[in-house]
C-alpha positions, 0 to 999 in steps of 0.5 A: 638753389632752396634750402630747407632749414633742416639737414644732416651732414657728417664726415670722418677721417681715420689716420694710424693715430686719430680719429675725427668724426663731425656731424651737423644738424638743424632745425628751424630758427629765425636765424643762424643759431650755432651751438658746438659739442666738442672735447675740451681738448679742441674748444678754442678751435671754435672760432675758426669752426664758427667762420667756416660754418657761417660760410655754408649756412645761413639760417637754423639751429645747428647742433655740431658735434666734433668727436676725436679718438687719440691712439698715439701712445704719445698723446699724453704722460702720467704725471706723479706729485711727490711734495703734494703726496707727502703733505697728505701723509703729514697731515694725515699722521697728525690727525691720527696723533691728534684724535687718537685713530688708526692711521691706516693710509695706502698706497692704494689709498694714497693715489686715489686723493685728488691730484696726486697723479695727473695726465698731463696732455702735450702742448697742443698747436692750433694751426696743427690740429686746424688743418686736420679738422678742417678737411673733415669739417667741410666735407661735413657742411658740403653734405649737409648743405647738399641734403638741405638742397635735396629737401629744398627742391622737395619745398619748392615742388610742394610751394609751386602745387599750392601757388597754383591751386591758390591762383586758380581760387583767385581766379574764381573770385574774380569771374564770381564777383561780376554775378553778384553785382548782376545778382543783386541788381535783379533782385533790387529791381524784383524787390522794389517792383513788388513794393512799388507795384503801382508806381514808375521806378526810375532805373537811375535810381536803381543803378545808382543803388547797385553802383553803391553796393559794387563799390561795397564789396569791390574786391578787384584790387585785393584780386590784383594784388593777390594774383601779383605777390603769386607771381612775385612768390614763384619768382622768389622760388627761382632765386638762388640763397635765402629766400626765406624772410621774403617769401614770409613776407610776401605769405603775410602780404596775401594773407592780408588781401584774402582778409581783406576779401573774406570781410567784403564778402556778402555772397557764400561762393565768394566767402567760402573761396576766401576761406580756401585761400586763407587756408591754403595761404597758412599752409604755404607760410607753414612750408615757408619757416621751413626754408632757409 
């Protein structure tokens, strides 16, 4: 199944003490680029996030946000350092006694100065707060591969219309080309017959001419290969997981073609189906960064 690059998931559990809400979101890279917003409290559980999302997603920035709420009155205790607030004290009456001001300190004042109290968290067991994560964890990547998948299948109607469109423009290039050989052998033959109106003309010598200028803007080969990395693009299209790589460089590949046609281009229908193609290749390659 496609995968656009771009998505949302987000899943939550809710239990009498906690609660977990994680969300995924992308955008387009070049490859996985993961980036982790979490409590302090859980950032060495990252690695194991990290595994799990590389086992859903293969391509984009994602942005994972983990949210957790502690009811649990037990979640932590307030801890008092008497030896630290006692060195303030004595520091603090010397200063008054060596400058010659009020010590006015209190308790009040006391408790604010840094680390006189701490909240001292519990030891925290990692396979403990894994397994409540990562329930919630893949239920968030599960949906959010899902709507990657939903805009996917969006991509790849959108990517089938312009495939077809651009071979039907291929097409025409093909049937035209024939006209303009036949074009400019009538008008050689016209043109040299007015210069050399009282004189033979060999046909040779004017078949010879118009095999030159066929080989000249000859654009059965770049035709061919245009309408195979068509078919070889829908094909990529039915393939199952990333697909995004290839399908730009198979969009590269036709661009190169219709440049290829564009320059030997001598006739205005030919040169301005080429440009519909070049335009309609930019458009299929800007749908392609989309997809995973």
């Amino acid at each position: 199944m496609m995968k656009s690059m771009t998505g949302f998931g987000r899943a939550e559990a809710v239990t009498d003490s906690q609660r977990i809400c994680i969300e995924l979101k992308s955008v387009n890279h070049r490859y996985l680029d993961l980036s982790f917003r979490m409590p302090r409290k859980l950032a060495f559980l990252e690695g194991r996030f990290r595994s799990l999302a590389k086992e859903y997603i293969q391509r984009g920035k994602v942005d994972i946000y983990v949210t957790l709420e502690d009811y649990s009155a037990l979640n932590g205790g307030l801890k008092y350092n008497e030896a630290l607030a006692g060195q303030y004290l004595t520091y603090l009456a010397g200063m008054s006694e060596r400058f010659g001001i009020e010590n006015d300190i209190t308790t009040s004042t006391l408790a604010r100065l840094p680390d006189i109290f701490t909240v001292e968290e519990p030891s925290i067991d990692e396979d403990t707060y894994w397994a409540l994560i990562e329930d919630v964890a893949r239920t968030a990547c599960r949906r959010f591969v899902e709507a990657r998948a939903r805009e996917g299948e969006q991509l790849k109607m959108d990517l089938q219309e312009k495939l077809s469109y651009l071979q039907k423009k291929v097409i025409q290039v093909q049937e035209r080309s024939p006209m303009v050989v036949d074009a400019y052998r009538e008008k050689l033959t016209a043109k040299v017959k007015e210069l050399m109106a009282d004189s033979s003309i060999e046909e040779s010598r004017i078949a010879a001419e118009v095999v030159i200028y066929s080989d000249k803007i000859c654009n059965d080969e770049e035709t061919v290969r245009l309408l195979s990395h068509i078919q070889g693009m829908e094909k990529m299209l039915t393939e199952q997981e990333g697909i995004g790589r290839k399908l730009d460089f198979m969009a590269q590949e036709m661009n190169r073609e219709a440049n290829t046609i564009l320059s030997k281009s001598n006739d205005i229908e030919v040169s301005n189906l080429a440009i519909d193609i070049k335009t309609e290749i930019e458009k299929i390659r800007e749908q392609i960064q989309n997809i995973e």
